[in-house]
N, CA, C, O and CB atoms as a CASP TS submission, in Angstrom:
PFRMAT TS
TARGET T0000
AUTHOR 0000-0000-0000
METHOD Language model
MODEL 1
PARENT N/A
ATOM      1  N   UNK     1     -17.492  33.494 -52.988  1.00  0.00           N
ATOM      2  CA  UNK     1     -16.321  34.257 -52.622  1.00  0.00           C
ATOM      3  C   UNK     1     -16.681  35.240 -51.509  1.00  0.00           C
ATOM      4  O   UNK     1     -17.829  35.553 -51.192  1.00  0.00           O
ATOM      5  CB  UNK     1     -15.746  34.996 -53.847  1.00  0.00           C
ATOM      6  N   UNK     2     -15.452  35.723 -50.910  1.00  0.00           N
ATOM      7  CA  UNK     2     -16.082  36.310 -49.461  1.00  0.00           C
ATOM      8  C   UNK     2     -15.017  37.393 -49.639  1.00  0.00           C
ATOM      9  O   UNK     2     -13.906  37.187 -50.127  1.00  0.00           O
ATOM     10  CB  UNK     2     -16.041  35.224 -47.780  1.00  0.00           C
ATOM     11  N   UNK     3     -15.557  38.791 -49.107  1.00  0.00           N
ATOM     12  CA  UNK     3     -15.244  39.724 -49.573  1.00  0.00           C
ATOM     13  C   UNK     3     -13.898  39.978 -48.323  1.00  0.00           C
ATOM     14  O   UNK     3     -14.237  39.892 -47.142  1.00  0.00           O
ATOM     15  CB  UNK     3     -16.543  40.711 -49.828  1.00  0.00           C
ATOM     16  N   UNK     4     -12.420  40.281 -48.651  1.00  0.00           N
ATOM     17  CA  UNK     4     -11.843  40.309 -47.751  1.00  0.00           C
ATOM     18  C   UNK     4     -11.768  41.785 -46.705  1.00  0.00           C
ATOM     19  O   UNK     4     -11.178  42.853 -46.866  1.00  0.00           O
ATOM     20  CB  UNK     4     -10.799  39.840 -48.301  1.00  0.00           C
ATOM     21  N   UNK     5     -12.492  41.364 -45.797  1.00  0.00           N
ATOM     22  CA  UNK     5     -12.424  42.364 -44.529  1.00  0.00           C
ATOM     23  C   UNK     5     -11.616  42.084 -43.408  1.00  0.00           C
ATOM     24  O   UNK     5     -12.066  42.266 -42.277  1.00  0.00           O
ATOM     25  CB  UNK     5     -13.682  42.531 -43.932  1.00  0.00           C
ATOM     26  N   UNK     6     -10.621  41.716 -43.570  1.00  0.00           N
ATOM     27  CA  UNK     6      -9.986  40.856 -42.617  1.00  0.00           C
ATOM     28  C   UNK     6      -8.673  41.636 -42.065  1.00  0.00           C
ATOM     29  O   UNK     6      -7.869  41.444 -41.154  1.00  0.00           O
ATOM     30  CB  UNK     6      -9.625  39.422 -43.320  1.00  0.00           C
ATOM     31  N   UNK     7      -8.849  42.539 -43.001  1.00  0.00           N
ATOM     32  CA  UNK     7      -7.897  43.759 -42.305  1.00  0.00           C
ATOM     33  C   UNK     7      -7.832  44.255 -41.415  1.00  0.00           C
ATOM     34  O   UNK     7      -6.760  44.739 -41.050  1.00  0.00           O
ATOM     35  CB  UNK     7      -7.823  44.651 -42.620  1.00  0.00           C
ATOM     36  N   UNK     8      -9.277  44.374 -40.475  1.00  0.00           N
ATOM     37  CA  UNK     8      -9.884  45.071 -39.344  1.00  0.00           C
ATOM     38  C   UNK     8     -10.103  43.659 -38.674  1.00  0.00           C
ATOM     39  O   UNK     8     -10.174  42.500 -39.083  1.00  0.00           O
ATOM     40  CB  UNK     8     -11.313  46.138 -39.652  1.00  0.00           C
ATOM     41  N   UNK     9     -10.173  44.264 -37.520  1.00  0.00           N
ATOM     42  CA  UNK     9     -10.047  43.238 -36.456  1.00  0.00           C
ATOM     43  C   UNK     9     -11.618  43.196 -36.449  1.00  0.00           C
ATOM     44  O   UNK     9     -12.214  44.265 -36.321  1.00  0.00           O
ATOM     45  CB  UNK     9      -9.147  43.652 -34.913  1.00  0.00           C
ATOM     46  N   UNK    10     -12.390  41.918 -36.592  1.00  0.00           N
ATOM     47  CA  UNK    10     -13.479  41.408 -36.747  1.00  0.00           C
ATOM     48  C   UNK    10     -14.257  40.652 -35.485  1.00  0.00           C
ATOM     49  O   UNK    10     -13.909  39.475 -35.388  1.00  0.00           O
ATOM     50  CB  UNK    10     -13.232  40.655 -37.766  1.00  0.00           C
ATOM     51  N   UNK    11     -15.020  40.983 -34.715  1.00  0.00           N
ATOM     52  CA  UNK    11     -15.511  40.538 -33.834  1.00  0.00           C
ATOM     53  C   UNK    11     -16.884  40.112 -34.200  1.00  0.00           C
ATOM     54  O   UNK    11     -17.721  40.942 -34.555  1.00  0.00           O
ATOM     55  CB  UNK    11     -15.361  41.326 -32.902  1.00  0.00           C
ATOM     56  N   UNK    12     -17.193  38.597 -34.111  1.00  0.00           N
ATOM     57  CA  UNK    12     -18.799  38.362 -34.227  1.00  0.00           C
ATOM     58  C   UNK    12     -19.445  37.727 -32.797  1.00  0.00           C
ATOM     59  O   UNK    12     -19.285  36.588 -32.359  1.00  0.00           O
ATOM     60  CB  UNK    12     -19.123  37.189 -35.572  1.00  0.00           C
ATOM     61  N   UNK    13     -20.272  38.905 -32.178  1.00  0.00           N
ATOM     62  CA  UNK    13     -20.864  38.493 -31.076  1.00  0.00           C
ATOM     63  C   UNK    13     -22.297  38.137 -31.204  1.00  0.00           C
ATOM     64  O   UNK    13     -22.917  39.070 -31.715  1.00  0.00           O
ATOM     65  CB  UNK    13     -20.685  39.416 -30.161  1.00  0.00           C
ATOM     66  N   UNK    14     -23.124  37.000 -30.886  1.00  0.00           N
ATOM     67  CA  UNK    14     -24.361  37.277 -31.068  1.00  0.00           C
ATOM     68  C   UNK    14     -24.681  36.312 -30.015  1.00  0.00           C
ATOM     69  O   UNK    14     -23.992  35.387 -29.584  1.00  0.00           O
ATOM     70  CB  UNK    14     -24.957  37.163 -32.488  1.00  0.00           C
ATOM     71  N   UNK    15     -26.134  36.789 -29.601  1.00  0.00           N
ATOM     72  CA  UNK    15     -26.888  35.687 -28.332  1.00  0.00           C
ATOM     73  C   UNK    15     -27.704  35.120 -29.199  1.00  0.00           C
ATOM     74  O   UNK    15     -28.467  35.755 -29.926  1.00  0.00           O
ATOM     75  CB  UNK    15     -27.850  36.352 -26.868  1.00  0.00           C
ATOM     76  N   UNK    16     -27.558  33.469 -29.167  1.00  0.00           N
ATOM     77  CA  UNK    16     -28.248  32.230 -29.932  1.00  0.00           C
ATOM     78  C   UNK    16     -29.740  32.251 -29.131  1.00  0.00           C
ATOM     79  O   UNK    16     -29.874  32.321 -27.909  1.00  0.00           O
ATOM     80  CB  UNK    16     -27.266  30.528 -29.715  1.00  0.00           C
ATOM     81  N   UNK    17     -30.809  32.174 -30.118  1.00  0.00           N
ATOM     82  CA  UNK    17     -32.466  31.937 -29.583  1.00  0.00           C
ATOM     83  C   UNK    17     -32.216  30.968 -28.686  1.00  0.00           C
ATOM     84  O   UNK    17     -31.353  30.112 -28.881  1.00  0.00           O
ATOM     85  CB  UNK    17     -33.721  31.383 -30.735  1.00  0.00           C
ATOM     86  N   UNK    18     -33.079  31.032 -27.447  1.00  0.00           N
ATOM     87  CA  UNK    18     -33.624  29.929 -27.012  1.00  0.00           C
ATOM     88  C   UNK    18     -34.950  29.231 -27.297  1.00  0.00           C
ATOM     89  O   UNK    18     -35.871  30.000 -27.573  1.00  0.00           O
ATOM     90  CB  UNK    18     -33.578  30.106 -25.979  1.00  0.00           C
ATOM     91  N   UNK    19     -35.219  27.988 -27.286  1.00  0.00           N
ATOM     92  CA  UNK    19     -36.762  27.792 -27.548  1.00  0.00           C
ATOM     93  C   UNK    19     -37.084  26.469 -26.924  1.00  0.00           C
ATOM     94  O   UNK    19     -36.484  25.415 -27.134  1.00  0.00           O
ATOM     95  CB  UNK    19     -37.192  27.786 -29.186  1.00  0.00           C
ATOM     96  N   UNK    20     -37.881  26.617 -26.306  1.00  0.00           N
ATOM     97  CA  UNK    20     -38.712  25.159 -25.666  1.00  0.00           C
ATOM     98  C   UNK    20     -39.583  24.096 -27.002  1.00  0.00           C
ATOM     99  O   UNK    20     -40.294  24.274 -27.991  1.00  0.00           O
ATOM    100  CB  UNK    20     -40.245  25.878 -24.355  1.00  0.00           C
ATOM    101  N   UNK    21     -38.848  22.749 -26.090  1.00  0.00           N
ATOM    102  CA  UNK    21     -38.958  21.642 -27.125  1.00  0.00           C
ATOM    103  C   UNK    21     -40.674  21.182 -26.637  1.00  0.00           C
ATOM    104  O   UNK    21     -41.114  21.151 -25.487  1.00  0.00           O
ATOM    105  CB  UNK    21     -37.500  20.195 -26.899  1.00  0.00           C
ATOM    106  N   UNK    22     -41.353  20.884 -27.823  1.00  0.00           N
ATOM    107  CA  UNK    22     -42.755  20.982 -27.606  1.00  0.00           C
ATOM    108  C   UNK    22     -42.875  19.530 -27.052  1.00  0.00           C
ATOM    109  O   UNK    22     -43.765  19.213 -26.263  1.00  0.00           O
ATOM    110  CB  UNK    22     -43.701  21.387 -28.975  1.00  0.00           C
ATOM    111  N   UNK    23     -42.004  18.738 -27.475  1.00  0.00           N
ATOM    112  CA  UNK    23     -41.681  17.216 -27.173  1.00  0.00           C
ATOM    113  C   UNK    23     -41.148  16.923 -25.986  1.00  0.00           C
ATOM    114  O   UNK    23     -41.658  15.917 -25.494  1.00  0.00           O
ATOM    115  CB  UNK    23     -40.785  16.638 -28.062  1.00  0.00           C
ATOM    116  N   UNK    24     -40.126  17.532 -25.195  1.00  0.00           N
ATOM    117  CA  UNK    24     -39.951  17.121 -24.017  1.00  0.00           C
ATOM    118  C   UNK    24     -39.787  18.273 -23.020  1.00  0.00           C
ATOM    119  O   UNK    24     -39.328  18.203 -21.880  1.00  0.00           O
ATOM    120  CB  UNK    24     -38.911  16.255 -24.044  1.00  0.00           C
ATOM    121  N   UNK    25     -40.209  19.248 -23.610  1.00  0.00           N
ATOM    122  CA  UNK    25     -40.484  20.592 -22.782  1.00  0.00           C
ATOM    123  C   UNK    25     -39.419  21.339 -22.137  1.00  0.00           C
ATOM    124  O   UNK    25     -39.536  22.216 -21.282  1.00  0.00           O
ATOM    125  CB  UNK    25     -41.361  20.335 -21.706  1.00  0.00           C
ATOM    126  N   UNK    26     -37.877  20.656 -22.908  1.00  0.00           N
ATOM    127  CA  UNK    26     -37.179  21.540 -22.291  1.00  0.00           C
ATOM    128  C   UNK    26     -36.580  22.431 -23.116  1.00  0.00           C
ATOM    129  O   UNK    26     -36.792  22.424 -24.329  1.00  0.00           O
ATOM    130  CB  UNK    26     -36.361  21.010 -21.549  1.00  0.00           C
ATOM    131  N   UNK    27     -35.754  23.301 -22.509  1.00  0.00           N
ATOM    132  CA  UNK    27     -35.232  24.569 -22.997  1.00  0.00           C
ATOM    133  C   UNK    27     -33.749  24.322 -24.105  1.00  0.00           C
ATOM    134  O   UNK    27     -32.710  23.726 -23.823  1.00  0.00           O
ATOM    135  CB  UNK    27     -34.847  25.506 -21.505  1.00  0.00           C
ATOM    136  N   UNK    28     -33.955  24.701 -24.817  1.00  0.00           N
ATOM    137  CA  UNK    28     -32.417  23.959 -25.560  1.00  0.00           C
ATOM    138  C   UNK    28     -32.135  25.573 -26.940  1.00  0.00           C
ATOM    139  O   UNK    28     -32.828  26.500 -27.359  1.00  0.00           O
ATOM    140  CB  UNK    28     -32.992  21.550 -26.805  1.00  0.00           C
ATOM    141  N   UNK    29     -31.395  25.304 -27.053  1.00  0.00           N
ATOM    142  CA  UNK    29     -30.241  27.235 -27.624  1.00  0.00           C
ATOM    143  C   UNK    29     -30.703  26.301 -29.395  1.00  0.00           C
ATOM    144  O   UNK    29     -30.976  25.160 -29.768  1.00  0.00           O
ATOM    145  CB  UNK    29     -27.032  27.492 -26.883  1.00  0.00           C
ATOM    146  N   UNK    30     -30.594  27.251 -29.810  1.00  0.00           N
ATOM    147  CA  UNK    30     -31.247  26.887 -31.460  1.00  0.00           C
ATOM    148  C   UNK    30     -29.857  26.912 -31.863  1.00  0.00           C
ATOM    149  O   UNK    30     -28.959  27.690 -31.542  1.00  0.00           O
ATOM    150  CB  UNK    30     -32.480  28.156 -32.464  1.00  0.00           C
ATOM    151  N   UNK    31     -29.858  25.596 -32.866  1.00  0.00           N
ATOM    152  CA  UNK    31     -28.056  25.231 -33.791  1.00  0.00           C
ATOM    153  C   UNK    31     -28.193  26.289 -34.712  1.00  0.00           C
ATOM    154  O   UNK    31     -29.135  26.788 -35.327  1.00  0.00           O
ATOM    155  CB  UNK    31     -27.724  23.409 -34.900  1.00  0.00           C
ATOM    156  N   UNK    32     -27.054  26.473 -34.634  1.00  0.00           N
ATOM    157  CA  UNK    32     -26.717  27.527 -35.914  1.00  0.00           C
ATOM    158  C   UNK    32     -25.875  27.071 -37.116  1.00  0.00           C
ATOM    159  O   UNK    32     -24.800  26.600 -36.743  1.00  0.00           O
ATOM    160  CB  UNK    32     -25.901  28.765 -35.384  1.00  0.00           C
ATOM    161  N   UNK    33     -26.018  27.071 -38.237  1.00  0.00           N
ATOM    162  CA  UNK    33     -25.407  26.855 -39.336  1.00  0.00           C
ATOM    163  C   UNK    33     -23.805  27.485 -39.680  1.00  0.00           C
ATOM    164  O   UNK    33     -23.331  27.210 -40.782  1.00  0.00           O
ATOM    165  CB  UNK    33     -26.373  27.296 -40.200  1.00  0.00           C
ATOM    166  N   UNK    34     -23.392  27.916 -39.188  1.00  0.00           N
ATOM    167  CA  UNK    34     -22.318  29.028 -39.230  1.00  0.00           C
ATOM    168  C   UNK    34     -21.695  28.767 -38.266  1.00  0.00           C
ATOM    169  O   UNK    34     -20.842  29.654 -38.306  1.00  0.00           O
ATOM    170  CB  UNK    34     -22.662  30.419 -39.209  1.00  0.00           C
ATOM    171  N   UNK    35     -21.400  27.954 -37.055  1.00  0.00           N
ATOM    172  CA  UNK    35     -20.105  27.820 -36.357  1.00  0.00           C
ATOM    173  C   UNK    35     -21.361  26.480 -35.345  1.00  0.00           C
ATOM    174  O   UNK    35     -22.539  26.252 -35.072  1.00  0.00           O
ATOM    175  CB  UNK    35     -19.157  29.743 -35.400  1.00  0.00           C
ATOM    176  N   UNK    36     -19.607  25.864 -35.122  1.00  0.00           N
ATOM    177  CA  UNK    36     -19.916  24.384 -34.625  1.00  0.00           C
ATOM    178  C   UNK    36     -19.923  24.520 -33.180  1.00  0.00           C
ATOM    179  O   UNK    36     -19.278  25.431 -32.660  1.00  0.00           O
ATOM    180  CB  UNK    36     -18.803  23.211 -35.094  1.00  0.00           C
ATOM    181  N   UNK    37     -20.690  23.577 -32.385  1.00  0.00           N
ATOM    182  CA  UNK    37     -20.221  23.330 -30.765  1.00  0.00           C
ATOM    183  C   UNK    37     -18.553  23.274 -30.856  1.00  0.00           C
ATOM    184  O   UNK    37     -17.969  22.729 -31.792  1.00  0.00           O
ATOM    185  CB  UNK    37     -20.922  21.622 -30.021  1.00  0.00           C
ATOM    186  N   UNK    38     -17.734  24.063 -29.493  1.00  0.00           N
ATOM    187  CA  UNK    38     -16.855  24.487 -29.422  1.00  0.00           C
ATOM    188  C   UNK    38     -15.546  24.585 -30.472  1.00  0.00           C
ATOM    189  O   UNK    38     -14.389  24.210 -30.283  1.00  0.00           O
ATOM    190  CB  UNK    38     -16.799  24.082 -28.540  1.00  0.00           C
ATOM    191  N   UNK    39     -16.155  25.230 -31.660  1.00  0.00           N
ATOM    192  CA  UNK    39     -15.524  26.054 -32.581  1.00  0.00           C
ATOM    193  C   UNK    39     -14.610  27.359 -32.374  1.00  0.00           C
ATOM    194  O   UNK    39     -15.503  28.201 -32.276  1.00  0.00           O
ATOM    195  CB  UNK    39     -16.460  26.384 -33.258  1.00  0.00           C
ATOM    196  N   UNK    40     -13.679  27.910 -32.274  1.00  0.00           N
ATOM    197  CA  UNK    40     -12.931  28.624 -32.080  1.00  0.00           C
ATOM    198  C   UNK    40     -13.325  29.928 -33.146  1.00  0.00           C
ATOM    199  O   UNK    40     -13.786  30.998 -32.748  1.00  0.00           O
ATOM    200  CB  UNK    40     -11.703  27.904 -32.125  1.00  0.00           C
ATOM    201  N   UNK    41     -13.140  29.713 -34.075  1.00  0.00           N
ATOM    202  CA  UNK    41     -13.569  30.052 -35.350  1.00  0.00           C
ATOM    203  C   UNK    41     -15.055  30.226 -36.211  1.00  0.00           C
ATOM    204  O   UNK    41     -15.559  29.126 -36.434  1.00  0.00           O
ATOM    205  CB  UNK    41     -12.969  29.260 -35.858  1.00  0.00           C
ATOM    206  N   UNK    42     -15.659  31.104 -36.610  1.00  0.00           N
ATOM    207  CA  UNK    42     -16.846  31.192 -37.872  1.00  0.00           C
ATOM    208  C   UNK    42     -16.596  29.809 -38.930  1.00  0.00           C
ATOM    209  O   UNK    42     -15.628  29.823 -39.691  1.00  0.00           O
ATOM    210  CB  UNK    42     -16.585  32.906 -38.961  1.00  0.00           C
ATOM    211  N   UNK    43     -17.527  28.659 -38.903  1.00  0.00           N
ATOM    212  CA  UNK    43     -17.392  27.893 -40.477  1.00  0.00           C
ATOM    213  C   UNK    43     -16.454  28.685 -41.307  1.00  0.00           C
ATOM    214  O   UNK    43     -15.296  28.350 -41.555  1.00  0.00           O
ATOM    215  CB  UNK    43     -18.918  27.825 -41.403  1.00  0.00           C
ATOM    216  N   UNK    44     -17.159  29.967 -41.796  1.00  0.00           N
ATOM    217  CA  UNK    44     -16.604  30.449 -43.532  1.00  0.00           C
ATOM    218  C   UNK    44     -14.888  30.449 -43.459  1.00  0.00           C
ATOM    219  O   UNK    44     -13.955  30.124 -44.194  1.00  0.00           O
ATOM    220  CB  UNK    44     -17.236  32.483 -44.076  1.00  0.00           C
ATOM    221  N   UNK    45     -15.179  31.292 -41.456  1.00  0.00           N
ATOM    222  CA  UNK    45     -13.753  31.967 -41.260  1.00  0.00           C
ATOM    223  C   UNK    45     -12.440  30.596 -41.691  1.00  0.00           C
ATOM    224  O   UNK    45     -11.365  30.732 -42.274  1.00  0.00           O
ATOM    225  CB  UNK    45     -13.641  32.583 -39.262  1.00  0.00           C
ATOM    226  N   UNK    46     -12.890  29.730 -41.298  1.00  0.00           N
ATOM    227  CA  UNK    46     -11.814  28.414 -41.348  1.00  0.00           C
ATOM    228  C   UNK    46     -11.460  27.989 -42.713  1.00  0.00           C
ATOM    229  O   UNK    46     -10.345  27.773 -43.188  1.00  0.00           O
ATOM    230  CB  UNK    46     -12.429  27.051 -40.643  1.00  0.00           C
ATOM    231  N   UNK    47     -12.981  27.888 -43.413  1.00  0.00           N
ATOM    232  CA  UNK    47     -12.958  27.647 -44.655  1.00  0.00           C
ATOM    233  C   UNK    47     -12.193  28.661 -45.753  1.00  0.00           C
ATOM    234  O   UNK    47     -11.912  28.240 -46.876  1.00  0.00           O
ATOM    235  CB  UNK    47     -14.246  27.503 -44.888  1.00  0.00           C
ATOM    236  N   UNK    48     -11.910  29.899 -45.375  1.00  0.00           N
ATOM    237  CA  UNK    48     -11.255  30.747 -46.157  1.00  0.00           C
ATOM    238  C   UNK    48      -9.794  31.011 -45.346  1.00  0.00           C
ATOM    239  O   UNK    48      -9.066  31.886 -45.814  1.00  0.00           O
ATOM    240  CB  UNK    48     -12.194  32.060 -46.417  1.00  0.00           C
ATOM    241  N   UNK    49      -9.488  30.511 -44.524  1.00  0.00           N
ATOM    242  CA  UNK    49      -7.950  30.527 -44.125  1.00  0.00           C
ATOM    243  C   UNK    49      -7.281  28.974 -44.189  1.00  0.00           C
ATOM    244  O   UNK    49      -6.061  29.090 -44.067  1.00  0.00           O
ATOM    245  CB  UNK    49      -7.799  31.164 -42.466  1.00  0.00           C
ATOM    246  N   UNK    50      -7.684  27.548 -44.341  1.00  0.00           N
ATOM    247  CA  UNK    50      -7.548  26.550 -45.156  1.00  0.00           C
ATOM    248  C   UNK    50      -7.548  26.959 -46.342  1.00  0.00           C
ATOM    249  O   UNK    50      -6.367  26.889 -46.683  1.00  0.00           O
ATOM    250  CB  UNK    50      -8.356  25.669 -45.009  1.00  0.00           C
ATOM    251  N   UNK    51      -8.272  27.429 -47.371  1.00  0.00           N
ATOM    252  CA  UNK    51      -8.046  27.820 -48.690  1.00  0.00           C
ATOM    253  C   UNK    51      -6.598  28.713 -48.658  1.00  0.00           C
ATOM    254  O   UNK    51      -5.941  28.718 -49.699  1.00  0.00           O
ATOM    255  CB  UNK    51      -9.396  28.677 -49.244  1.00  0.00           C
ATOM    256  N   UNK    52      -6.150  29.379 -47.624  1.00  0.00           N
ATOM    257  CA  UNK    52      -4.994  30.512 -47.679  1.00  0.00           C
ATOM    258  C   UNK    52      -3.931  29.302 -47.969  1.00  0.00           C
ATOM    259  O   UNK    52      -3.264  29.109 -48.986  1.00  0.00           O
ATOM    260  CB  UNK    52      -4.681  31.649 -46.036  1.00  0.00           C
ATOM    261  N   UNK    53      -3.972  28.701 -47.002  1.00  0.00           N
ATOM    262  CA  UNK    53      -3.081  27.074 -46.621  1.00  0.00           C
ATOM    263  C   UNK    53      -2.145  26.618 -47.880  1.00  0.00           C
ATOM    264  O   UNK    53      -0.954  26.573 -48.187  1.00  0.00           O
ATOM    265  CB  UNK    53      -4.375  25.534 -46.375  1.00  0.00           C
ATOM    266  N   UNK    54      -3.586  26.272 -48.479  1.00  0.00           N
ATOM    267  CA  UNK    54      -3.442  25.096 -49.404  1.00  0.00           C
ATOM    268  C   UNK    54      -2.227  26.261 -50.159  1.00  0.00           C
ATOM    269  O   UNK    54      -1.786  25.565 -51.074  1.00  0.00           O
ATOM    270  CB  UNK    54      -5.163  24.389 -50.452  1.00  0.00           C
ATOM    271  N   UNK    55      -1.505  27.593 -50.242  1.00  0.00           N
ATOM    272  CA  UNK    55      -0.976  27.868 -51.284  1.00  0.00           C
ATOM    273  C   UNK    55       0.418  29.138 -50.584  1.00  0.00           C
ATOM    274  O   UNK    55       1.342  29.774 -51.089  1.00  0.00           O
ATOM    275  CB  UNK    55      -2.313  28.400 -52.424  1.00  0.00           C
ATOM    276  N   UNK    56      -0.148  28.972 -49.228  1.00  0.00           N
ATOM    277  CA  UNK    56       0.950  29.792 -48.082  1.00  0.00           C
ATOM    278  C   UNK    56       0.971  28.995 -47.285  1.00  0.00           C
ATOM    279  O   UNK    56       0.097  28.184 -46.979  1.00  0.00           O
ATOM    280  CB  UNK    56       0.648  31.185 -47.340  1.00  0.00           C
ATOM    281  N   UNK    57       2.474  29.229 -46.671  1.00  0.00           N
ATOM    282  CA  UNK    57       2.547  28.760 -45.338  1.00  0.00           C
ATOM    283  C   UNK    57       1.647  29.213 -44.259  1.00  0.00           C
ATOM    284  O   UNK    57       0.817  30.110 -44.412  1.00  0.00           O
ATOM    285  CB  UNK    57       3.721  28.994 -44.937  1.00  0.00           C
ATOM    286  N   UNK    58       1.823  28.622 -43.268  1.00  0.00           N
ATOM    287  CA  UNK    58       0.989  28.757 -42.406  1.00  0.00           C
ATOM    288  C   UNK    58       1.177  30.062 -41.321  1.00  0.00           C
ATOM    289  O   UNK    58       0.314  30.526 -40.576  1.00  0.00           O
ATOM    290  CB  UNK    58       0.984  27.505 -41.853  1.00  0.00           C
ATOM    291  N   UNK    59       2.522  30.478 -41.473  1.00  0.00           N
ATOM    292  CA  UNK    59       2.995  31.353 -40.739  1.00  0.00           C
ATOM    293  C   UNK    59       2.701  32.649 -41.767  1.00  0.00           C
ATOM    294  O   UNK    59       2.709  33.765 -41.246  1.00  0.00           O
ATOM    295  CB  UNK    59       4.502  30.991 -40.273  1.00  0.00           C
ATOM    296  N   UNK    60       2.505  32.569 -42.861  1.00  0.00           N
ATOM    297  CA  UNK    60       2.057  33.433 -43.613  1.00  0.00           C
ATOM    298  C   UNK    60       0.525  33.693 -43.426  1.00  0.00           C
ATOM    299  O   UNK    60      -0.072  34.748 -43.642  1.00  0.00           O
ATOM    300  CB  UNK    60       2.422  33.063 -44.844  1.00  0.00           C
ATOM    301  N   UNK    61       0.057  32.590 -43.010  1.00  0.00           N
ATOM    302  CA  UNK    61      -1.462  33.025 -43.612  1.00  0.00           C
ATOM    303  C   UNK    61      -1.681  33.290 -42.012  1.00  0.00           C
ATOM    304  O   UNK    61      -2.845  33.621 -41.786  1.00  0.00           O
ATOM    305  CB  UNK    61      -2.705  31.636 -44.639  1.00  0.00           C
ATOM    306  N   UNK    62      -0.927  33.233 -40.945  1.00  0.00           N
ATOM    307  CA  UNK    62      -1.482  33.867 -39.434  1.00  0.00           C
ATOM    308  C   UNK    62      -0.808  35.084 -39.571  1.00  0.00           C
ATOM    309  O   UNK    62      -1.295  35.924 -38.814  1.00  0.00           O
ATOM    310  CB  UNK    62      -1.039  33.021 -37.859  1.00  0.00           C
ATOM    311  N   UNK    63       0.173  35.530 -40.278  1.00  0.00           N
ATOM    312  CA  UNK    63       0.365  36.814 -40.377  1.00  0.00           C
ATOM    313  C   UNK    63      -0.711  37.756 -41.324  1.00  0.00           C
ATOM    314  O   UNK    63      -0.645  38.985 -41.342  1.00  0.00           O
ATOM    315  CB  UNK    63       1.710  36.867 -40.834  1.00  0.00           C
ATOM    316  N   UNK    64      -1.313  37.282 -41.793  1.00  0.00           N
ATOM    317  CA  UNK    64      -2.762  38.191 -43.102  1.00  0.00           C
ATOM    318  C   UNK    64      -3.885  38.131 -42.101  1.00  0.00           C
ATOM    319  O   UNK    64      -4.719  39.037 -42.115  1.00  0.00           O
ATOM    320  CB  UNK    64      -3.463  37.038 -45.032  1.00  0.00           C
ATOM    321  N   UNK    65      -4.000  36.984 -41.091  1.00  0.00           N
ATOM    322  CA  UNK    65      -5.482  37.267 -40.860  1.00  0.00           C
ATOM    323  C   UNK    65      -5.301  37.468 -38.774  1.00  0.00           C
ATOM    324  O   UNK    65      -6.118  37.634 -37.869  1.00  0.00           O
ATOM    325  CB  UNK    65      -6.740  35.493 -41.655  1.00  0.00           C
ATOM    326  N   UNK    66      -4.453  37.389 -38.809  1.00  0.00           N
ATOM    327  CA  UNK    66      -3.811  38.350 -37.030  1.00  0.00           C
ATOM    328  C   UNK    66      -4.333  37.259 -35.999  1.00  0.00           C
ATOM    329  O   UNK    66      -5.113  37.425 -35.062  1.00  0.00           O
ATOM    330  CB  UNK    66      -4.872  40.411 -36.460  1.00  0.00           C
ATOM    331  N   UNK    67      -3.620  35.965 -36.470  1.00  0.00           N
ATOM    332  CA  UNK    67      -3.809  35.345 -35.423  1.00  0.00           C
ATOM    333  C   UNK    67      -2.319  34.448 -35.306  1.00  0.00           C
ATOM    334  O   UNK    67      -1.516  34.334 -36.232  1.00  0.00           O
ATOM    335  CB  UNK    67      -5.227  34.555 -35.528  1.00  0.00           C
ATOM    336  N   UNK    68      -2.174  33.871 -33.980  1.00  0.00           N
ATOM    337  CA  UNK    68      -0.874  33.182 -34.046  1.00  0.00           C
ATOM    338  C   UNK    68      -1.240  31.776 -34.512  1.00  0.00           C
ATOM    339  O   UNK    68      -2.262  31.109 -34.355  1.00  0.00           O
ATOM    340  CB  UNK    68      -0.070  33.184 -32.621  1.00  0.00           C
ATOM    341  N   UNK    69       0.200  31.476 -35.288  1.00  0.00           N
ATOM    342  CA  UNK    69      -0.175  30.193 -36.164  1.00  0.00           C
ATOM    343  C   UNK    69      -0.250  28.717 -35.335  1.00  0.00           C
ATOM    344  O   UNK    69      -0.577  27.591 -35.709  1.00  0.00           O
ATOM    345  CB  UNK    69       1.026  30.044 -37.376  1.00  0.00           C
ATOM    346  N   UNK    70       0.065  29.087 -34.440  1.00  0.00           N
ATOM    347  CA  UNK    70      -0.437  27.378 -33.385  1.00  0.00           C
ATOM    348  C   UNK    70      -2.094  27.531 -32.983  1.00  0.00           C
ATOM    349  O   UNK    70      -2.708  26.566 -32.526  1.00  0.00           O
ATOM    350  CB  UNK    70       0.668  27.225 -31.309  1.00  0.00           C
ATOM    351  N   UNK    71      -2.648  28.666 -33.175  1.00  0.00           N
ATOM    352  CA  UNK    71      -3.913  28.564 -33.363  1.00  0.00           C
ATOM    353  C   UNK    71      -4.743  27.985 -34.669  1.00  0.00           C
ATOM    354  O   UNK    71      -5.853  27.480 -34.503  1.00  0.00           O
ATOM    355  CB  UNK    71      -4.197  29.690 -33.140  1.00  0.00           C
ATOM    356  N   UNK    72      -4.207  28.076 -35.837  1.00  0.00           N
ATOM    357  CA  UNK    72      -4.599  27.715 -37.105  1.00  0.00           C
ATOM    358  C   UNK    72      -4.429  26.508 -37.335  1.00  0.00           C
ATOM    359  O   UNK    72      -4.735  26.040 -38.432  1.00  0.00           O
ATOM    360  CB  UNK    72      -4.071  28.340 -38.013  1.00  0.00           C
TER
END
């Protein structure tokens, strides 16, 4: 369960490691577990506003978490 902070406008910024591949020596950004190549959204974040879904409309659940619902 994920604690709802979603009241406040939530910004997650972070710069992904880089690291050189010992195998072909080039430079490549380390995957992260927590949000996909061109993801809009945090994993959890999606995963806990689909859970809103399944039991509100959709125009409801972009009104709780402050986004417009053609984004969701």
């Amino acid at each position: 369960m994920h604690l709802d902070f979603w009241q406040y406008r939530t910004l997650l910024h972070a710069r992904m490691p880089r690291v050189k591949c010992d195998a072909c020596g080039k430079i490549r950004t380390v995957v992260i577990d927590w949000a996909r190549p061109g993801a809009e959204f945090p994993l959890f974040f999606e995963n806990l506003v689909l859970s809103f879904m399944i039991e509100m409309p959709v125009a409801a659940v972009a009104r709780k978490v402050g986004e417009h619902d053609t984004r969701l």
